[in-house]
PDB file of N, CA, C and O in Angstrom:
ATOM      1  N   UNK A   1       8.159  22.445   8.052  1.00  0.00           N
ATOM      2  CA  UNK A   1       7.423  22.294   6.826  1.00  0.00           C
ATOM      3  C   UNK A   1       6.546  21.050   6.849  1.00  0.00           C
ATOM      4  O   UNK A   1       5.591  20.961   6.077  1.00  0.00           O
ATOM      5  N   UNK A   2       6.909  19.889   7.894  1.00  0.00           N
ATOM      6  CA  UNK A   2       5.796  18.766   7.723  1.00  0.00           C
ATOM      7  C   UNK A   2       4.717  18.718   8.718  1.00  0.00           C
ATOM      8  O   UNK A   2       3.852  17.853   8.848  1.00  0.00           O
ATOM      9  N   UNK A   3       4.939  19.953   9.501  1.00  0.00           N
ATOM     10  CA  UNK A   3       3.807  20.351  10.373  1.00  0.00           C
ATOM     11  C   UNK A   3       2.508  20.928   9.823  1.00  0.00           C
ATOM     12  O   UNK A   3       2.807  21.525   8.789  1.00  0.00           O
ATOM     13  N   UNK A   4       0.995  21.029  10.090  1.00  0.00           N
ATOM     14  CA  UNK A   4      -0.027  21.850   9.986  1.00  0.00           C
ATOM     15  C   UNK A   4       0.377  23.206   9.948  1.00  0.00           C
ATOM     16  O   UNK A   4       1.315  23.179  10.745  1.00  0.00           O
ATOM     17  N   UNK A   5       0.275  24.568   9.483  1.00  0.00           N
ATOM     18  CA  UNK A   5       0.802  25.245   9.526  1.00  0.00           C
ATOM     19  C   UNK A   5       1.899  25.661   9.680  1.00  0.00           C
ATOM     20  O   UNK A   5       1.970  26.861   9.945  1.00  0.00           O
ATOM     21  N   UNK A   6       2.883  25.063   9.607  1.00  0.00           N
ATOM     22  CA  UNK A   6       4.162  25.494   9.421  1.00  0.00           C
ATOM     23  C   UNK A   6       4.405  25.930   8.208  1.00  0.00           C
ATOM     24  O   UNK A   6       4.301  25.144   7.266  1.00  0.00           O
ATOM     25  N   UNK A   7       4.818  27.418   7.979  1.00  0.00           N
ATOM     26  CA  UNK A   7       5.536  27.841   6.828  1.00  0.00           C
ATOM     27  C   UNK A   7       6.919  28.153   6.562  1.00  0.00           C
ATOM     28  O   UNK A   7       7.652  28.911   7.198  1.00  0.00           O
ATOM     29  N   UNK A   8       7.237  27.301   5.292  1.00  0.00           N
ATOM     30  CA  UNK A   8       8.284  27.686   4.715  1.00  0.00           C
ATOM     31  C   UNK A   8       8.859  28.286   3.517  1.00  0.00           C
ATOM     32  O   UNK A   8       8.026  28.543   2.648  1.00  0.00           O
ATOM     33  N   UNK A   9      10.171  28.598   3.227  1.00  0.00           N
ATOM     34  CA  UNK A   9      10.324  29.376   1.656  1.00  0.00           C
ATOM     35  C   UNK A   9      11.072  28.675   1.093  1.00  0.00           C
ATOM     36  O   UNK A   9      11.524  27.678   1.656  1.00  0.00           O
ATOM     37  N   UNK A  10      11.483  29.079  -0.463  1.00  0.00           N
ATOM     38  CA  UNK A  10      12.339  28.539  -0.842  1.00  0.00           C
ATOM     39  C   UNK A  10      13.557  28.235  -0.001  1.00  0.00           C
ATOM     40  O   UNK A  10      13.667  27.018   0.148  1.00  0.00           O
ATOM     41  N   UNK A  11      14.675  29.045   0.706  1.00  0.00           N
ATOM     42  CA  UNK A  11      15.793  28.340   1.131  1.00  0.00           C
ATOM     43  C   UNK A  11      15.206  27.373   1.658  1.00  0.00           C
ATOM     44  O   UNK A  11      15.640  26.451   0.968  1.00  0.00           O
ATOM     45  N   UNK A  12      13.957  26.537   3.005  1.00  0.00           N
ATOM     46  CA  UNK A  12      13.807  25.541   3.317  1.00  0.00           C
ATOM     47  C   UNK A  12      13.775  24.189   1.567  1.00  0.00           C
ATOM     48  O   UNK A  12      14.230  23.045   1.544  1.00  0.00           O
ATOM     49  N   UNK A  13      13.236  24.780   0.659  1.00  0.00           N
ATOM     50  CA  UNK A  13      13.105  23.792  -0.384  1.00  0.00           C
ATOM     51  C   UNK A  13      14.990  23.368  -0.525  1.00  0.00           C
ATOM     52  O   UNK A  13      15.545  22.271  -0.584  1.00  0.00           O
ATOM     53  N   UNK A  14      15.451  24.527  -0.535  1.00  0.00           N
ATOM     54  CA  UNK A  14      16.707  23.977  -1.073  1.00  0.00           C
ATOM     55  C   UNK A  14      17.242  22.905  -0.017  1.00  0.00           C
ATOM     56  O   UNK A  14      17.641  21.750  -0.168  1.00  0.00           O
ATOM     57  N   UNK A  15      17.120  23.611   0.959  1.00  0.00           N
ATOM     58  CA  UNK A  15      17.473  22.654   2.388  1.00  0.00           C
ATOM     59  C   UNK A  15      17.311  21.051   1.954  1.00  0.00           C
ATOM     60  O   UNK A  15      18.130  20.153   1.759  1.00  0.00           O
ATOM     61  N   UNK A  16      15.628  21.144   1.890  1.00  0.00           N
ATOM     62  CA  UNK A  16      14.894  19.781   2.144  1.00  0.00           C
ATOM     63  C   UNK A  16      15.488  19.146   0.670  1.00  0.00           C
ATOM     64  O   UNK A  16      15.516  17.916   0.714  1.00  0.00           O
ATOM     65  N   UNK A  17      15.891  19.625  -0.418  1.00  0.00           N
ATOM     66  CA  UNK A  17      16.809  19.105  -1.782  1.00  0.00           C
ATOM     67  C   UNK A  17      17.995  18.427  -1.309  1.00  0.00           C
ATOM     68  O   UNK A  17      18.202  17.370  -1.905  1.00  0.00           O
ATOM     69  N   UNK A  18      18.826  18.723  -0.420  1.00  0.00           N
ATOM     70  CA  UNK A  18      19.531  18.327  -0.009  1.00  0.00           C
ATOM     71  C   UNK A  18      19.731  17.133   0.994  1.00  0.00           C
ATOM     72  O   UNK A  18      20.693  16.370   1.084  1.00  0.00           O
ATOM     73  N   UNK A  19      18.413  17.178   1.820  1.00  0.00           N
ATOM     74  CA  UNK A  19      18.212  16.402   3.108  1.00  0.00           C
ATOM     75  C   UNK A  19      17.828  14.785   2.428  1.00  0.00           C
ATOM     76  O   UNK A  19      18.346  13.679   2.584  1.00  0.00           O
ATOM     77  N   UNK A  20      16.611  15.305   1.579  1.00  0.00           N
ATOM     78  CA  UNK A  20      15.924  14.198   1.270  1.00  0.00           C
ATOM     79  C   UNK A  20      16.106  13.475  -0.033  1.00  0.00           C
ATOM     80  O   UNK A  20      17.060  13.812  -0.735  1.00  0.00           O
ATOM     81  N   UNK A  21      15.099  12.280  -0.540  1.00  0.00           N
ATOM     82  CA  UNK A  21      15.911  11.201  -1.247  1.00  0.00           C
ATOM     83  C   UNK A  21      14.808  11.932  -2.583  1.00  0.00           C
ATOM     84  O   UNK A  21      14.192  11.233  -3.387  1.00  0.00           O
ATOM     85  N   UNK A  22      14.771  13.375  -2.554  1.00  0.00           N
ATOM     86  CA  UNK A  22      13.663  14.049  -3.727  1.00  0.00           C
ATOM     87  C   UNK A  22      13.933  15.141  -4.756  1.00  0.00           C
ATOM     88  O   UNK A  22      14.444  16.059  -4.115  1.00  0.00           O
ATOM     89  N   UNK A  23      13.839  15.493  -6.042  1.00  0.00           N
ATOM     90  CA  UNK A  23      14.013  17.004  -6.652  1.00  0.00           C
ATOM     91  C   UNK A  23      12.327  17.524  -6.310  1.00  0.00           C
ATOM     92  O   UNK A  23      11.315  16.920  -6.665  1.00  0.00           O
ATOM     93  N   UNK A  24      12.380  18.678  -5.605  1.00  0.00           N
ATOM     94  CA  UNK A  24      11.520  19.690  -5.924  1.00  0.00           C
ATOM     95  C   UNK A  24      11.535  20.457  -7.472  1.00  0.00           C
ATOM     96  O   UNK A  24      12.480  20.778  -8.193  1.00  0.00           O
ATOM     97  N   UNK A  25      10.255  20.578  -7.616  1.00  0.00           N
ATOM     98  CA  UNK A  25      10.094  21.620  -8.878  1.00  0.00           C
ATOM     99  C   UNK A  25       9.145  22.496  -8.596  1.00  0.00           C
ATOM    100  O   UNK A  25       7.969  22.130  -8.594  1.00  0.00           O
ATOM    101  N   UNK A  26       9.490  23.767  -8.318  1.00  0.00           N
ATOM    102  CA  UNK A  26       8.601  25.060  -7.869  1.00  0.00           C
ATOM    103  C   UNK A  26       8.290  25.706  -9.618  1.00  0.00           C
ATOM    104  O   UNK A  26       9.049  26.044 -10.526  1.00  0.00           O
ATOM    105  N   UNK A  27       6.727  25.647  -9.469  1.00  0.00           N
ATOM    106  CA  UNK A  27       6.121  26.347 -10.813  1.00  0.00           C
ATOM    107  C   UNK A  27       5.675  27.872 -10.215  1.00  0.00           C
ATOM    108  O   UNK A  27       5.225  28.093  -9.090  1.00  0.00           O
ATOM    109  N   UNK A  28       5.876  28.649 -11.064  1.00  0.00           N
ATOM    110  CA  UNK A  28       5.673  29.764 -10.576  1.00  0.00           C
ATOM    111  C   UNK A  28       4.583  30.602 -12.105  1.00  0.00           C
ATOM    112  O   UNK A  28       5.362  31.072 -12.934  1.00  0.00           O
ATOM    113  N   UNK A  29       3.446  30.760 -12.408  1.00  0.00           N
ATOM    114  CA  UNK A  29       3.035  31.613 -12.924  1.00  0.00           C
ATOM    115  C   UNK A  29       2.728  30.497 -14.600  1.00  0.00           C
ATOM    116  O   UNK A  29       2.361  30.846 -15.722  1.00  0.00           O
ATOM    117  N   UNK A  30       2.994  29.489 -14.187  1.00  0.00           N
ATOM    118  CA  UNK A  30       2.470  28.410 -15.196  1.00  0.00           C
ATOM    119  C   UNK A  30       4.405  28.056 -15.851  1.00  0.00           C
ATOM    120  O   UNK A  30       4.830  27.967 -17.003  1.00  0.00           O
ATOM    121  N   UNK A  31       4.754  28.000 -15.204  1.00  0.00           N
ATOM    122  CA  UNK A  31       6.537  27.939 -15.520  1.00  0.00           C
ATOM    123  C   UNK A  31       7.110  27.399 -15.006  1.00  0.00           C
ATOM    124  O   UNK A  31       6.856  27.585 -13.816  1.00  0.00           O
ATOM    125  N   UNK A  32       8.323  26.307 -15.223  1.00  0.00           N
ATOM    126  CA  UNK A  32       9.336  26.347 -14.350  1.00  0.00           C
ATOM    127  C   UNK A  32      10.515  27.302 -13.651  1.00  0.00           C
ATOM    128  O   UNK A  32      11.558  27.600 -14.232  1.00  0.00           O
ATOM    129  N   UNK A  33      10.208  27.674 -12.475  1.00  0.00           N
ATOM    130  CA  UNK A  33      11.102  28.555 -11.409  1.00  0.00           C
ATOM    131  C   UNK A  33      12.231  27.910 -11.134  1.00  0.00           C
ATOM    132  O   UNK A  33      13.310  28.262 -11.610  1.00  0.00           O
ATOM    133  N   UNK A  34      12.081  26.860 -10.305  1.00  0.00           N
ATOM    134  CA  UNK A  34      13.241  26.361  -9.450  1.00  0.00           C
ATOM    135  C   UNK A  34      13.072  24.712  -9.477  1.00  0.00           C
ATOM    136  O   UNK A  34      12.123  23.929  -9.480  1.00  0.00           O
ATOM    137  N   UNK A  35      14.566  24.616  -9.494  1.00  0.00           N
ATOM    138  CA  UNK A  35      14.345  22.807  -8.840  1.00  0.00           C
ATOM    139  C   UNK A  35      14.993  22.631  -8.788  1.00  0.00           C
ATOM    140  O   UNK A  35      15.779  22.643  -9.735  1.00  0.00           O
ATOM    141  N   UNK A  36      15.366  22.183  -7.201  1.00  0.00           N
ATOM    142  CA  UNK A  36      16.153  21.771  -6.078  1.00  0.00           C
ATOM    143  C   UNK A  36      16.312  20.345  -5.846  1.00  0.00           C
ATOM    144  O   UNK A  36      15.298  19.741  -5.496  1.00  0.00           O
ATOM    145  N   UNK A  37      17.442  19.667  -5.982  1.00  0.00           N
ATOM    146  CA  UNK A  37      17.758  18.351  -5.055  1.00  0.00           C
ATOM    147  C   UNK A  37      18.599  17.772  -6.362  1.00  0.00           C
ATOM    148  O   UNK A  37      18.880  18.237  -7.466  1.00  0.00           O
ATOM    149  N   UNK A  38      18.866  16.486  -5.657  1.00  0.00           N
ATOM    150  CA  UNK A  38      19.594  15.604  -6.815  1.00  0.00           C
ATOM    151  C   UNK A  38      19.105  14.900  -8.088  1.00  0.00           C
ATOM    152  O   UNK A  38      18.015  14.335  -8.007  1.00  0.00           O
ATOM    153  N   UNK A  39      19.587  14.871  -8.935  1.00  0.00           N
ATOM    154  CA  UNK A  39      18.854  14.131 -10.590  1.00  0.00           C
ATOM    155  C   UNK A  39      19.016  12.798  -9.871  1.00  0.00           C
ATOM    156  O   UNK A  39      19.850  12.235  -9.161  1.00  0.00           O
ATOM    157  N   UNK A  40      17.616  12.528 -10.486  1.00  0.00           N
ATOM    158  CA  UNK A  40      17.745  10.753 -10.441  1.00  0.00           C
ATOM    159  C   UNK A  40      16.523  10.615  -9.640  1.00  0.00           C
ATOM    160  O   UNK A  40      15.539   9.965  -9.993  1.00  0.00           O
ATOM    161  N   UNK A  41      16.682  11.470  -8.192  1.00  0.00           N
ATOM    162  CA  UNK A  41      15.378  10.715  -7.118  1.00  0.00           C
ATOM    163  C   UNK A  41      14.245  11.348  -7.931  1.00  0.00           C
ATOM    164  O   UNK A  41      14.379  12.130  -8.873  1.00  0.00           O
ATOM    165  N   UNK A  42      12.709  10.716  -7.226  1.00  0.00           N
ATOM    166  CA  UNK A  42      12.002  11.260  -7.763  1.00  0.00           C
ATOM    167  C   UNK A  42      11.206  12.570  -7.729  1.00  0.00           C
ATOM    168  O   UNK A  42      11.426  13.144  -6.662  1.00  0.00           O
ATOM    169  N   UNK A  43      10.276  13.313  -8.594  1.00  0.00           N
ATOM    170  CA  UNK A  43      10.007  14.661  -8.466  1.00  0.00           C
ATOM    171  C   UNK A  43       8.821  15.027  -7.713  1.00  0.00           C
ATOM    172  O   UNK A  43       7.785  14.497  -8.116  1.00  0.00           O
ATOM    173  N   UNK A  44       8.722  15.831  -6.685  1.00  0.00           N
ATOM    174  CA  UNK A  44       7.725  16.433  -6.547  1.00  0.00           C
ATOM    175  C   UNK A  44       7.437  18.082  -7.228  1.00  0.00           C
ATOM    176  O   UNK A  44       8.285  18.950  -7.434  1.00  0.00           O
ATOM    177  N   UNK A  45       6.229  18.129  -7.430  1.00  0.00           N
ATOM    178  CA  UNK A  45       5.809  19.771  -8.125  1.00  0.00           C
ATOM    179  C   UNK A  45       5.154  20.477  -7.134  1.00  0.00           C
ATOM    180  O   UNK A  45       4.258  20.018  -6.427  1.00  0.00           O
ATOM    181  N   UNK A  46       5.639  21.675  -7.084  1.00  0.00           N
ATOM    182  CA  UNK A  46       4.531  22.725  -6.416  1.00  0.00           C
ATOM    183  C   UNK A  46       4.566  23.981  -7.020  1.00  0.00           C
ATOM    184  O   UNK A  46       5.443  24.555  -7.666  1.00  0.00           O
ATOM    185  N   UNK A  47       3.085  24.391  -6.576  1.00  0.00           N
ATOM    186  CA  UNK A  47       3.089  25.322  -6.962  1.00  0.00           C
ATOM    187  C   UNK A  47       3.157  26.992  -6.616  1.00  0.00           C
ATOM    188  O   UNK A  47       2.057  27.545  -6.608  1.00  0.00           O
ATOM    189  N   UNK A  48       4.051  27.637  -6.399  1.00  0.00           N
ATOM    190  CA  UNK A  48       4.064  28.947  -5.912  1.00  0.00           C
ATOM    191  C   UNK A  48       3.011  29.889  -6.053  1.00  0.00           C
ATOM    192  O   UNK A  48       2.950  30.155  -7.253  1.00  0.00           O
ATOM    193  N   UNK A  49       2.145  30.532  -5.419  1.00  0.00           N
ATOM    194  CA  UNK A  49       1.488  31.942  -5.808  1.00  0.00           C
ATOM    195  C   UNK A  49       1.921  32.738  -5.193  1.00  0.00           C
ATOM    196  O   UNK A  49       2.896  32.650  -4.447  1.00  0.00           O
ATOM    197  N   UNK A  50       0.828  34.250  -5.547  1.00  0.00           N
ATOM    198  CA  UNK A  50       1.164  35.331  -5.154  1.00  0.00           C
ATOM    199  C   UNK A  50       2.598  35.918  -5.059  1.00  0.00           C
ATOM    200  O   UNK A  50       3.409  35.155  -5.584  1.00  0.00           O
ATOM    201  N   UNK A  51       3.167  37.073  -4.533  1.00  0.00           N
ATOM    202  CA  UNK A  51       4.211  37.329  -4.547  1.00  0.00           C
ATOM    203  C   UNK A  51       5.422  36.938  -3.375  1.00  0.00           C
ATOM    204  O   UNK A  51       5.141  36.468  -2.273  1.00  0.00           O
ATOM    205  N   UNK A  52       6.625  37.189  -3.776  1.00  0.00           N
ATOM    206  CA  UNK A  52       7.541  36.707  -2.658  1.00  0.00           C
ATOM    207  C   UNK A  52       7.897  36.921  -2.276  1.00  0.00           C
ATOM    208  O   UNK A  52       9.041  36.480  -2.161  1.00  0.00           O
ATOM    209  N   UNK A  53       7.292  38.183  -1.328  1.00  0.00           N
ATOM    210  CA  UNK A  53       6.954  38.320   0.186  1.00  0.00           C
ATOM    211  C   UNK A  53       6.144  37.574   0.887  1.00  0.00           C
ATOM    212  O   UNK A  53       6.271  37.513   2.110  1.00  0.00           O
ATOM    213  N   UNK A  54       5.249  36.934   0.270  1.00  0.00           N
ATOM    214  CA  UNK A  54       3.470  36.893   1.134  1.00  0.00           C
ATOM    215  C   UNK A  54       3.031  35.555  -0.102  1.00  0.00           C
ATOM    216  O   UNK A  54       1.879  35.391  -0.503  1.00  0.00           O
ATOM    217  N   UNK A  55       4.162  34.753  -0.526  1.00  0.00           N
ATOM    218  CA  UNK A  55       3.470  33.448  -1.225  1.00  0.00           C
ATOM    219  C   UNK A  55       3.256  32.463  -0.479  1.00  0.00           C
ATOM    220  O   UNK A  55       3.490  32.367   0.726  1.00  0.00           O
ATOM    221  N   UNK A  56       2.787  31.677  -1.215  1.00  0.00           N
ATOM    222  CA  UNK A  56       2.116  30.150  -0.655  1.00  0.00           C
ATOM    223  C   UNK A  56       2.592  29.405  -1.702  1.00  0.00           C
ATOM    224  O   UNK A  56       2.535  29.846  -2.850  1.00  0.00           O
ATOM    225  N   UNK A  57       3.377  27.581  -1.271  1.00  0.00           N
ATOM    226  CA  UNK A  57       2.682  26.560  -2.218  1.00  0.00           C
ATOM    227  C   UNK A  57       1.739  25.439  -1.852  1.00  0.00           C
ATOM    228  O   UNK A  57       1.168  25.094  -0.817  1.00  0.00           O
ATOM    229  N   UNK A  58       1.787  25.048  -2.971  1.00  0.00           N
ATOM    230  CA  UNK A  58       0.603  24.319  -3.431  1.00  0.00           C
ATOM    231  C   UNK A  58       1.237  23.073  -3.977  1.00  0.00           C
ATOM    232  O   UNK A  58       1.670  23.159  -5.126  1.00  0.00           O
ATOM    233  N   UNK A  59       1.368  21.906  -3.332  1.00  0.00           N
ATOM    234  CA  UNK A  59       1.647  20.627  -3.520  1.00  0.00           C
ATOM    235  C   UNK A  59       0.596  20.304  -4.660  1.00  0.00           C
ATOM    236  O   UNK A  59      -0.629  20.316  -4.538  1.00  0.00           O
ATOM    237  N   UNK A  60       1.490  19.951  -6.039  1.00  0.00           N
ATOM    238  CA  UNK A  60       0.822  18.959  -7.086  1.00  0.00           C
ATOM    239  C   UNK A  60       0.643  17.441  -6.960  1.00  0.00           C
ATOM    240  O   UNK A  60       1.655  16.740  -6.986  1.00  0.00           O
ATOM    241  N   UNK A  61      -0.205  17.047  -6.865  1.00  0.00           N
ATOM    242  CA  UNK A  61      -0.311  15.359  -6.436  1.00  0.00           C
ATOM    243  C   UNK A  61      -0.711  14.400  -7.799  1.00  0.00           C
ATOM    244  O   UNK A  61      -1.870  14.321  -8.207  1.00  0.00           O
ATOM    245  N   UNK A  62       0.251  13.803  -8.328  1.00  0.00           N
ATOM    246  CA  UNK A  62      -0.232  12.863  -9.461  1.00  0.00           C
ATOM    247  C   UNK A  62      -1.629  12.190  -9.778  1.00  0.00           C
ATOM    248  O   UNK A  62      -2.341  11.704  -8.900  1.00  0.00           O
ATOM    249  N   UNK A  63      -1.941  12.209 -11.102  1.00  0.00           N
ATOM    250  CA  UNK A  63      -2.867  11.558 -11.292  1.00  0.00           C
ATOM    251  C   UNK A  63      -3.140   9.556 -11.222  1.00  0.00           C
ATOM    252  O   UNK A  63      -2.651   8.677 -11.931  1.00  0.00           O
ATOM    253  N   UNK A  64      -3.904   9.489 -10.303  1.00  0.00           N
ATOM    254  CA  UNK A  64      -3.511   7.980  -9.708  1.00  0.00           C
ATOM    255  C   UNK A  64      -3.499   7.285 -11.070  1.00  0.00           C
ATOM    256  O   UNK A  64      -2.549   6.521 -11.238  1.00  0.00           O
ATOM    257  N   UNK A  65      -4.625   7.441 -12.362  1.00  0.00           N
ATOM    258  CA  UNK A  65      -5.067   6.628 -12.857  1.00  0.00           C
ATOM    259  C   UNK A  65      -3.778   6.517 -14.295  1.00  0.00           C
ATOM    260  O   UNK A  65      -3.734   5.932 -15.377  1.00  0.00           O
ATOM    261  N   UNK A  66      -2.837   7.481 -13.486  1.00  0.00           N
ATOM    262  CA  UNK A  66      -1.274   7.613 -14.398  1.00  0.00           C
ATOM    263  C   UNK A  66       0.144   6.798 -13.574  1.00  0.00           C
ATOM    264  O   UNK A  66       1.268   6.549 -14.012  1.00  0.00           O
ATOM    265  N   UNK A  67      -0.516   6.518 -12.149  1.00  0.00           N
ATOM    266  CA  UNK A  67       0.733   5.649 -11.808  1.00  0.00           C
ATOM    267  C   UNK A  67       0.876   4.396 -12.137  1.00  0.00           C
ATOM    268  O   UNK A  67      -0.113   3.666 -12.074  1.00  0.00           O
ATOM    269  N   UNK A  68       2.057   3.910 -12.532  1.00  0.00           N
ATOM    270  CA  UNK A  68       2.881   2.670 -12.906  1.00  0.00           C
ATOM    271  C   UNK A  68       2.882   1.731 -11.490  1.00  0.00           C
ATOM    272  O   UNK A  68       3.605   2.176 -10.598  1.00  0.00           O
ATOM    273  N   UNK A  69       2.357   0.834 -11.279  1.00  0.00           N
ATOM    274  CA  UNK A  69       2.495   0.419  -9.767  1.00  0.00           C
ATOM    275  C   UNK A  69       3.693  -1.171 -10.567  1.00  0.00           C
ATOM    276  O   UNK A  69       3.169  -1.834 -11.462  1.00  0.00           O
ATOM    277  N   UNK A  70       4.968  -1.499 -10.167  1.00  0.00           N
ATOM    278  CA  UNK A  70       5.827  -2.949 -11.065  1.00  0.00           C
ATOM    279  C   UNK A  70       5.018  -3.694 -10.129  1.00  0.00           C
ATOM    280  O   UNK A  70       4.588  -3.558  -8.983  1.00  0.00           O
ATOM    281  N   UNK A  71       4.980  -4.580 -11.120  1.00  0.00           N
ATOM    282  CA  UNK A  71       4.672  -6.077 -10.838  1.00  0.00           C
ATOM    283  C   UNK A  71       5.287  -6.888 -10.477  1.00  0.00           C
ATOM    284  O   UNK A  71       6.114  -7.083 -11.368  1.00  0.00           O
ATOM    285  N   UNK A  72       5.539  -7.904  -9.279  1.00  0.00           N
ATOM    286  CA  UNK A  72       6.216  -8.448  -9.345  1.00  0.00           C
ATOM    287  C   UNK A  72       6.222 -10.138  -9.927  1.00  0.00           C
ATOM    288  O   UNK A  72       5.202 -10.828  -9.904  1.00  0.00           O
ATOM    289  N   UNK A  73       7.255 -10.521 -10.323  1.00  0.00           N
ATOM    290  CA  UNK A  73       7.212 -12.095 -11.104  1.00  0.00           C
ATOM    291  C   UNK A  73       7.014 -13.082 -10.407  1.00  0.00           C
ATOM    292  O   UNK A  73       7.907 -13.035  -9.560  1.00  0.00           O
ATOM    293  N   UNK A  74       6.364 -14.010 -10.215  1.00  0.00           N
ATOM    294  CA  UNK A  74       5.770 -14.710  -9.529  1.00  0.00           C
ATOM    295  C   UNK A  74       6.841 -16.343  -9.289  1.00  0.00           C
ATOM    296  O   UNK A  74       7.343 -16.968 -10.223  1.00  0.00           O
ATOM    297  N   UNK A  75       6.936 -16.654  -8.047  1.00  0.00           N
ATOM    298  CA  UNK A  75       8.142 -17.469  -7.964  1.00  0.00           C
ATOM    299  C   UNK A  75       7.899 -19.060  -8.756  1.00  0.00           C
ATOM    300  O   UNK A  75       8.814 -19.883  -8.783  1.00  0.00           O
TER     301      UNK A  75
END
C-alpha cells in the first residue's frame, strides 16, 4: 500500500489499524463506512468509490490553513 501502484482493500486498512500509530476513516458515498485502528492516535480520511469489487481510495489531506502547528515556550 506505500508503493506507486500498489493496491489494497479494506482488510489491508484493518491490518495497517493495527500496525500503525493511526485510525483510518473510510467515507463511502458521502458517509461514514469504516474506521479502523486505535482511539486516541490521529485520523486519517479516505475516500472509497465505485463498487467493492473494482473500488479505489482517495486519501483526504487537511486543510493547511486549519493546522494547529504548538508553539514552543521560549527558555
Amino acid at each position: 500500500m506505500s508503493q506507486l501502484y500498489t493496491y489494497g482493500g479494506l482488510c489491508e486498512l484493518v491490518a495497517a489499524g493495527q500496525l500503525f500509530n493511526y485510525v483510518f476513516e473510510v467515507n463511502r458515498n458521502y458517509q461514514l463506512y469504516e474506521r479502523f485502528g486505535i482511539e486516541g492516535y490521529p485520523v486519517l480520511r479516505m475516500r472509497f468509490t465505485q463498487n467493492f469489487s473494482r473500488g479505489h481510495f482517495d486519501v483526504y489531506l487537511p486543510n493547511e490553513s486549519e493546522i494547529l502547528i504548538p508553539q514552543r515556550d521560549s527558555i
